[in-house]
N, C-alpha and C positions, 0 to 999 in steps of 0.2 A: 694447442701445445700440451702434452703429456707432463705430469708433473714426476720429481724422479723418484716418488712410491706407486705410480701408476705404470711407471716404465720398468720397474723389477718385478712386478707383480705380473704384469705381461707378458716380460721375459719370463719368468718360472713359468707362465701358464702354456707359452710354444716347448721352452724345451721340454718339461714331463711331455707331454700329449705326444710330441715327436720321439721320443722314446716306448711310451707306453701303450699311446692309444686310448685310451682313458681321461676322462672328463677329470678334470682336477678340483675338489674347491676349497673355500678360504681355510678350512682349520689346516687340510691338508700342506697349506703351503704356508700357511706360520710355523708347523714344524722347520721348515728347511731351515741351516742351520746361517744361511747366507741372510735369511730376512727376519729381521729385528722389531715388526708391526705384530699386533694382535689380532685375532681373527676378525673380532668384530671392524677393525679400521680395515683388513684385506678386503671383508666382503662391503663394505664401501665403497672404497675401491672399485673391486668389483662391478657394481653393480654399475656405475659410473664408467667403464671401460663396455660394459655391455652397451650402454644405450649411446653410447659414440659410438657403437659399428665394431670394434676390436675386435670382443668375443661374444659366443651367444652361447645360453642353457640347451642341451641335448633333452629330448622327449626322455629319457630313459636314468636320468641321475640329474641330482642339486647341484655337481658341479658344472665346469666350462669349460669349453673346450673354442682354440682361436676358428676368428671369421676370416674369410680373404681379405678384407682388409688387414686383420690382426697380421695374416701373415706376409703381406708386401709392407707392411709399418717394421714387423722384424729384421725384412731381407733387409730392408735400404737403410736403419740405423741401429737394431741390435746385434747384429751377428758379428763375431768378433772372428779373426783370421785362424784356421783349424791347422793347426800342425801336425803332420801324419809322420805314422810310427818309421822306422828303417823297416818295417814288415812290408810296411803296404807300396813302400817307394822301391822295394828290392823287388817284389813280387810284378810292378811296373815295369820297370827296367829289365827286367827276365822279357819280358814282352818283346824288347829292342833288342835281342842276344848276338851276338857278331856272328857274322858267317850266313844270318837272313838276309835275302837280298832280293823277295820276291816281295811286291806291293802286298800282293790280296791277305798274303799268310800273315803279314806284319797289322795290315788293319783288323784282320780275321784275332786275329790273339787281341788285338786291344779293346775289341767289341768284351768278348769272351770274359778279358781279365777285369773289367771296366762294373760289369754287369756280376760277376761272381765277387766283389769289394762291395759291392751296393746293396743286393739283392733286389735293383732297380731293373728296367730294362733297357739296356746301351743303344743305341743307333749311330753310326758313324756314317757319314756321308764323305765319301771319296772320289774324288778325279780320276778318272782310265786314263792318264797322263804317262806313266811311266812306260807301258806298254805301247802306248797306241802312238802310231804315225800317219799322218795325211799321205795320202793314197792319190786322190783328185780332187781338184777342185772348178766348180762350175758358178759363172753366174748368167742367168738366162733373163733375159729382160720381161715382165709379162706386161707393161705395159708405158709410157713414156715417163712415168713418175713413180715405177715400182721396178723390183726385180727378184729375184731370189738367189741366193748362195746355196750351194748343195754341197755339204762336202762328206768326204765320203773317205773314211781309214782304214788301216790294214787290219783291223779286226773287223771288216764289215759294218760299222757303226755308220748309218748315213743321215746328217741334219742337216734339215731347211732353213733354212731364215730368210725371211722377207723384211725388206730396205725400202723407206722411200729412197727414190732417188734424186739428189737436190739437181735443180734446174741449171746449176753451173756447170754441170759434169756433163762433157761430150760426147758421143758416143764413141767416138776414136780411141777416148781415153781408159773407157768403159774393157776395150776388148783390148789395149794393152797392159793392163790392171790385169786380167787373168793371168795372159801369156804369162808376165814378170813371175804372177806367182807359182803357178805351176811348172815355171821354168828353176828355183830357186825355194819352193816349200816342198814338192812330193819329198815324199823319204824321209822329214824333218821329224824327229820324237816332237807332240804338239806341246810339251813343257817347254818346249825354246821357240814355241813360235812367235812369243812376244819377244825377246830378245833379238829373232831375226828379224821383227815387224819394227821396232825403236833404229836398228842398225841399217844394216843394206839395204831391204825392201826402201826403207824410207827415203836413200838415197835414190836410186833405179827410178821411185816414184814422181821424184823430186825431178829428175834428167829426162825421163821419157814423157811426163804429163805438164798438160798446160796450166791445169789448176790446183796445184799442190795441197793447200790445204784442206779443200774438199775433198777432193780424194784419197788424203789419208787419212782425214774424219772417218769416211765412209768405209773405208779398207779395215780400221780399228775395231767399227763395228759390226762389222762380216765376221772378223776372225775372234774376236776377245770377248765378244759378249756373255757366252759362256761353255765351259765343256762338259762332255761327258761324263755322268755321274754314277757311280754307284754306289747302292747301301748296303752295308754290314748292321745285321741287329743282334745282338746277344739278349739271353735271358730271356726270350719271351714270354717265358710261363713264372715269371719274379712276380710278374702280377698278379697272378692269384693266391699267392703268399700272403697280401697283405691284404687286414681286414675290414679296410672301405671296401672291396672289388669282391664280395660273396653275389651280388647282383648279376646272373648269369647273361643280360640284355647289356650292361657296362661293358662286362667282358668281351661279350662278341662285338659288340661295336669298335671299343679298342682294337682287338684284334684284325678287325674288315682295314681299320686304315694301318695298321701295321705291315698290312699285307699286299697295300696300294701302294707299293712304291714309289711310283712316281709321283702321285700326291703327297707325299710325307716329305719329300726331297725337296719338293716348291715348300713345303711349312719352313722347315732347315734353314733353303737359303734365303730366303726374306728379314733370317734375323740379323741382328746386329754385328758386328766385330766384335770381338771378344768375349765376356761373359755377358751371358743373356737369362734372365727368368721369366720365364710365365706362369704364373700362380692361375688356379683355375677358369675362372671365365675369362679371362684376359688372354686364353689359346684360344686360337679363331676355330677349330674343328669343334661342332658339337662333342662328339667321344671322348674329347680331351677337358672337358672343362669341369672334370673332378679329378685331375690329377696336375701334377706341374712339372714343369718341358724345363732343364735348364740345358743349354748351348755353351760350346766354346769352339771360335774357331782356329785353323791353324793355316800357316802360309808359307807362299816360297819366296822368298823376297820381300815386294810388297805388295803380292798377288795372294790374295784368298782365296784359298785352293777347296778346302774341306771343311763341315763343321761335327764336332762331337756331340752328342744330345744323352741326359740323362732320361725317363721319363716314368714318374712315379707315383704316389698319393700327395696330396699338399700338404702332406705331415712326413715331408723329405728333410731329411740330414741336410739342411742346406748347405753349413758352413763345412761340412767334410767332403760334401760333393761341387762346393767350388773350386778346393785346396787339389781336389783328386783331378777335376779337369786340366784348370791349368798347369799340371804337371802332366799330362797325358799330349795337351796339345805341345806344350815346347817339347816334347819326346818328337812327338810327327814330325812338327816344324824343323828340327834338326836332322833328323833323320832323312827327308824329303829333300832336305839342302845337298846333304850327303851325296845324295843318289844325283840329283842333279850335276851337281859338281864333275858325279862320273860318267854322265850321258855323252 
């Protein structure tokens, strides 16, 4: 347990560095006009917060600068809730301007507006929902205890998914479980496909099959398991801005998985609901584990549709790029309501 001149000395020593960059030390932070110790008790202090893990001395100056633990000890009880200007929420809200009504251009500005507020690098992960409709759908047996689902949309998008298949499911029931659905899903925008899967389907499923609840277990998981994604990135040259990232071997490795879409997508959804941080090594990607990922996601209902991702040095504006997200994602989450509403 931190004592409370261990926990303002801590605190000054993330925010300078997060501001500055620069290793901070004790005389420097008896100046500040909020702390009331003398240098010789800071670097006490001090020295005491180093050898618990908080902060550690830099090769190149007496002062300190925070450890990852210093800074997940920050996230989860020093940061206090960041109030943003009418600049930065107008500048948002410009983002959502009426009379836009195409998906791509609406995430495309939020990437954009998201990542020029930060001078971080934005990644937004979006559902192809709005445009896209089931086309066909196929389930093909491969084997007495397997099958696969293909389906296949009017933008061409076509995914597999392999099911066991449970031993109570018949196979009669098996091939009118298609018929029903591509009698009753082609043509369907896949944003409603859960609402037509809760409603009708589940009746029809209910009347035509013998074993109900496996079979809309198994139907839930054909269709809802997950959809098609794609990623908007803003800024991606914010990271050579900042002066941990002069290491030309960081950069391109960042870059290589910036550039993997599909791998950065699986990083995305694996996270949590709602606000999410990963302070460095605590991101599973080797290229990421000197910088910090924070998440937020957004939904349509109570369906999690997309997640927002900041991704930057671990000396990030945390409390201003939390205040920024969750207003970004209730922007999507309203606006996606919207849209649906008029599908």
């Amino acid at each position: 347990m931190l004592s409370k001149r261990q926990l303002q000395v801590l605190q000054v020593i993330v925010d300078e560095f997060i501001q500055t960059a620069q290793p901070i030390g004790s005389r420097a932070i008896s100046k500040r006009q909020e702390v009331e110790y003398s240098s010789a008790t800071i670097r006490n202090e001090m020295a005491d917060l180093e050898e618990m893990g908080f902060i550690e001395k830099t090769h190149s100056s007496s002062g300190r600068v925070p450890s990852e633990k210093g800074y997940r000890f920050y996230v989860d009880h020093l940061i206090s809730p960041f109030h943003l200007s009418n600049t930065d929420i107008g500048i948002i809200s410009d983002a959502f301007e009426k009379g836009m009504v195409e998906f791509e251009k609406v995430v495309q500005k939020s990437a954009r507006v998201l990542s020029d507020l930060t001078n971080y690098t934005s990644i937004i992960l979006g559902p192809e929902v709005f445009e896209t409709k089931l086309k066909q759908l196929q389930i093909i047996n491969l084997s007495p205890q397997s099958a696969v689902a293909i389906l296949v949309t009017n933008t061409g998008h076509v995914e597999h998914r392999t099911f066991s298949i449970p031993k109570e499911m018949k196979p009669g029931d098996l091939e009118k479980l298609v018929n029903i659905l591509n009698d009753r899903l082609v043509g369907v925008p896949i944003v409603k496909l859960q609402d037509k899967l809760y409603t009708e389907i589940a009746d029809l499923v209910k009347a035509y099959t013998t074993d109900y609840e496996t079979t809309y277990s198994y139907l839930k998981a054909a269709l809802l398991e997950q959809q098609p994604v794609k990623l908007y990135v803003g800024g991606k040259t914010n990271i050579l801005m900042q002066p941990e990232f002069k290491d030309i071997n960081k950069i391109r490795s960042l870059y290589s998985i910036i550039e993997q879409e599909d791998y950065l997508a699986e990083v995305l959804r694996s996270n949590h609901e709602g606000i999410h941080i990963s302070i460095g090594q605590e991101n599973k990607l080797d290229a990421m584990q000197d910088c910090s990922l924070i998440t937020a996601t957004y939904s349509l209902g109570e369906q999690q549709i997309g997640t927002i991702a900041l991704l930057g040095p671990t000396r990030m504006e945390y409390s201003r790029v939390i205040s920024l997200l969750n207003v970004l994602s209730g922007k999507l989450t309203k606006t996606f309501h919207s849209w649906y509403e008029e599908k």
